[in-house]
LONU-28645 format. One line per 4 residues: for each residue x, z, y of C-alpha. Coordinates in Angstrom, 1 decimal. Example, Ala and Ser with C-alpha at 12.3 -4.5 7.8 and 13.67 -1.06 7.14 Angstrom:
% LONU-28645
12.3/7.8/-4.5  13.7/7.1/-1.1
END
This chain:
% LONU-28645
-22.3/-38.6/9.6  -18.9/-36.9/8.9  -18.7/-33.7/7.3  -16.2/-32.0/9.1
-17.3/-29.2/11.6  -15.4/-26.7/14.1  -16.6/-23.2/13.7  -17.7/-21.7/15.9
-15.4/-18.4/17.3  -17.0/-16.1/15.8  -16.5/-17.4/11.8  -13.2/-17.9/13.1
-12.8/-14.2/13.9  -13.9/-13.9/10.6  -11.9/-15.6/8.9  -8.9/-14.3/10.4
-9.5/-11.2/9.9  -8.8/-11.3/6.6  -5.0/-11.7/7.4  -5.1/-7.8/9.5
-8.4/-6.0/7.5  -8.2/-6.3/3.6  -9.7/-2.9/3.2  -10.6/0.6/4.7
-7.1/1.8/4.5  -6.5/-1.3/6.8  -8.8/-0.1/9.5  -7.0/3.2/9.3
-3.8/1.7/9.7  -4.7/0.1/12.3  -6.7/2.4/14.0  -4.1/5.4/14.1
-1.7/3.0/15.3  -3.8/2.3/18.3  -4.1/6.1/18.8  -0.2/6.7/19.0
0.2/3.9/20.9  -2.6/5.4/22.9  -0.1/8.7/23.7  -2.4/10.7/21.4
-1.1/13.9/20.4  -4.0/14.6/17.9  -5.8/12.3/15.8  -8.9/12.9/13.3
-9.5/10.5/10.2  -13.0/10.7/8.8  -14.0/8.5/6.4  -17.3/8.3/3.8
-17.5/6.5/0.0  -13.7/6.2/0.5  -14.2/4.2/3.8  -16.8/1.7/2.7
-19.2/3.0/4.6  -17.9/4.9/7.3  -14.6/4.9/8.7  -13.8/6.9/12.0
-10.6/7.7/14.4  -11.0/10.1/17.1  -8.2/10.7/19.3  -6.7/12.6/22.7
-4.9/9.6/24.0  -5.4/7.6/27.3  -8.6/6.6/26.3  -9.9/3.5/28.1
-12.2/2.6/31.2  -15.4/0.6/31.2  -13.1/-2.8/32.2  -10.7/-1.8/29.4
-12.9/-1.1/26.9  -15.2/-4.2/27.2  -12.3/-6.3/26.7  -10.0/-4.4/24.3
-12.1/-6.6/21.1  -11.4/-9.3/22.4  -9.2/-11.4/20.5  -5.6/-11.7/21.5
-6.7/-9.0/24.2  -3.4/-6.2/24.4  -1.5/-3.9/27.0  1.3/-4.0/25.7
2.5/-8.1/26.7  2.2/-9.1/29.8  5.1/-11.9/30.0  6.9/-14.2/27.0
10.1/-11.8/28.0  7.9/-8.5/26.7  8.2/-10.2/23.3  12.0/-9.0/23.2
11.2/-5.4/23.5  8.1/-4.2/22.3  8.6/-0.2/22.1  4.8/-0.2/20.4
3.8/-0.4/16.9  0.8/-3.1/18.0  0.9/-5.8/20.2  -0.6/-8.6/19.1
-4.3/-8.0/20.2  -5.7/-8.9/16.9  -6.6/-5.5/14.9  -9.5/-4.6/17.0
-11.4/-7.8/17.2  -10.4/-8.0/13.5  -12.4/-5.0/12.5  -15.0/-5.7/14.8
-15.6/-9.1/13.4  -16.3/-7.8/9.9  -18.0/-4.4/10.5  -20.7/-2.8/12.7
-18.1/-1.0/15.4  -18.7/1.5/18.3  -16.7/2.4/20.1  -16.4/5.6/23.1
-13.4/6.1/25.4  -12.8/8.5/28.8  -9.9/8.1/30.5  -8.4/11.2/31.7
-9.1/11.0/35.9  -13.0/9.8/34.5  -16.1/12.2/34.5  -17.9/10.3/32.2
-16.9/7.8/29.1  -18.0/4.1/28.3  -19.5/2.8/25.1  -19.4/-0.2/23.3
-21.6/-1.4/20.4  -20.3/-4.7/18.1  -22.1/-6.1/15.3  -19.7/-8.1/13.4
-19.0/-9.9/16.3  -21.8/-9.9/18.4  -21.1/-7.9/21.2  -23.5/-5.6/23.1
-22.7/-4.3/27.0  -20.3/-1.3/27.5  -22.3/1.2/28.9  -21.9/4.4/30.2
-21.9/7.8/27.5  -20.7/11.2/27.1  -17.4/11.8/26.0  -14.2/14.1/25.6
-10.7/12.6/26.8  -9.4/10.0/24.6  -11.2/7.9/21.7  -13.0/7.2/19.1
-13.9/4.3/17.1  -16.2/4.3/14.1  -16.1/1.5/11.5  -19.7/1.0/9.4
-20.2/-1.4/6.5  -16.6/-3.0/5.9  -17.5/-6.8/4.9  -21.2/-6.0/5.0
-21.9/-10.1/6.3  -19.4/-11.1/3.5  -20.3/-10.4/0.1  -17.2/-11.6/-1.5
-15.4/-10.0/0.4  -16.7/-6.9/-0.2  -17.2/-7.3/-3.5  -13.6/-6.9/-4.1
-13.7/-3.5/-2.5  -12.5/-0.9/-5.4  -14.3/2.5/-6.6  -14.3/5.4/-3.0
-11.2/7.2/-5.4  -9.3/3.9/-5.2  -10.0/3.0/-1.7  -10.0/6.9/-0.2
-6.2/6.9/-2.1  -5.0/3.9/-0.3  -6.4/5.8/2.6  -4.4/8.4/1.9
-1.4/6.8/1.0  -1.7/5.4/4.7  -2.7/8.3/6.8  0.5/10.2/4.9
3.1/7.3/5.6  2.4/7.6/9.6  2.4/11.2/9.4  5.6/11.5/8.0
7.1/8.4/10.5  5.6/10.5/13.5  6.2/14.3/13.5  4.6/16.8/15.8
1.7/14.6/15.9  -1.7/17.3/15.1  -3.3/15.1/12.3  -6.2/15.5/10.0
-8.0/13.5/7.1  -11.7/14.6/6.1  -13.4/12.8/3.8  -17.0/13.0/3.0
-17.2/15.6/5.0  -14.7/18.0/3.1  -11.1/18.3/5.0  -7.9/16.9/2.9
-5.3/17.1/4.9  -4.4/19.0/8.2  -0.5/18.0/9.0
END
């Protein structure tokens, strides 16, 4: 019998995710620039043990709708391209599709989202990978996404993770970098529950 095998999609998720998510700063990164592509005019950073065991982005942008929402960690799965001729003028900073169902794949996610002409908001559970059905929550305008247990299913990966000082700084070094590309966006960072930065 040979010994060659195709994973299945989900290790293959995992595995490429190590190309967007190295570390917590990378969920943050990625996650902010979701909100500003998002319209968000205000976004909150929380994050716990310098991201490794929480991580979470609320924000007053668009927000998503149940549809939206359910397939938004999917990979490859983006508004931004809808044609090959969108490829020549992308005004976003994301458009690949990939961050989302990169930090899903790795992490336990949730995600909550209301659209702005909704009453009520959707929510969606994922479990590095394994998906659970959007369903129906509370929620303000806009969204958030909390990130638990970075690498948690791969020990070697997190195993590389640094001390919370040395992840929370790349954090910060972040978070400070897209604050100063984006002015007049309302920005804060806590972190353990103690505010750091309000810009």
């Amino acid at each position: 019998m040979g010994q060659i095998v195709v994973l299945d999609q989900n290790m293959v998720n995992m595995i490429a995710a190590g190309e967007v998510i190295e570390r917590p700063a990378s969920v943050v990164k990625e996650l902010m620039e979701n909100s500003i592509d998002a319209g968000a005019t205000k976004i909150t950073v929380s994050a716990e043990d310098g991201g490794r065991k929480l991580m979470s982005v609320t924000d007053n942008g668009c927000g998503m709708d149940a549809e939206d929402l359910a397939a938004a960690f999917e990979p490859h799965a983006t508004s931004k391209v809808k044609t090959s001729e969108d490829l020549y003028n992308i005004p976003t900073l994301g458009f690949r599709g990939e961050a989302l169902a990169s930090i899903a794949s790795v992490a336990q996610t949730k995600a909550v989202s209301r659209t702005k002409d909704s009453l009520t908001g959707n929510c969606v559970e994922i479990d590095c990978g394994d998906k659970a059905a959007t369903a129906p929550c509370s929620a303000d305008y806009g969204s958030t996404i909390q990130v638990r247990d970075l690498f948690y299913k791969l020990p070697a990966r997190r195993k590389f993770l640094k001390t919370a000082n040395t992840e929370m700084t790349h954090i910060i070094e972040h978070f400070t970098r897209i604050a100063m590309a984006n002015d007049g966006l309302d920005l804060t960072l806590i972190h353990n529950g103690r505010e750091l930065y309000r810009l």
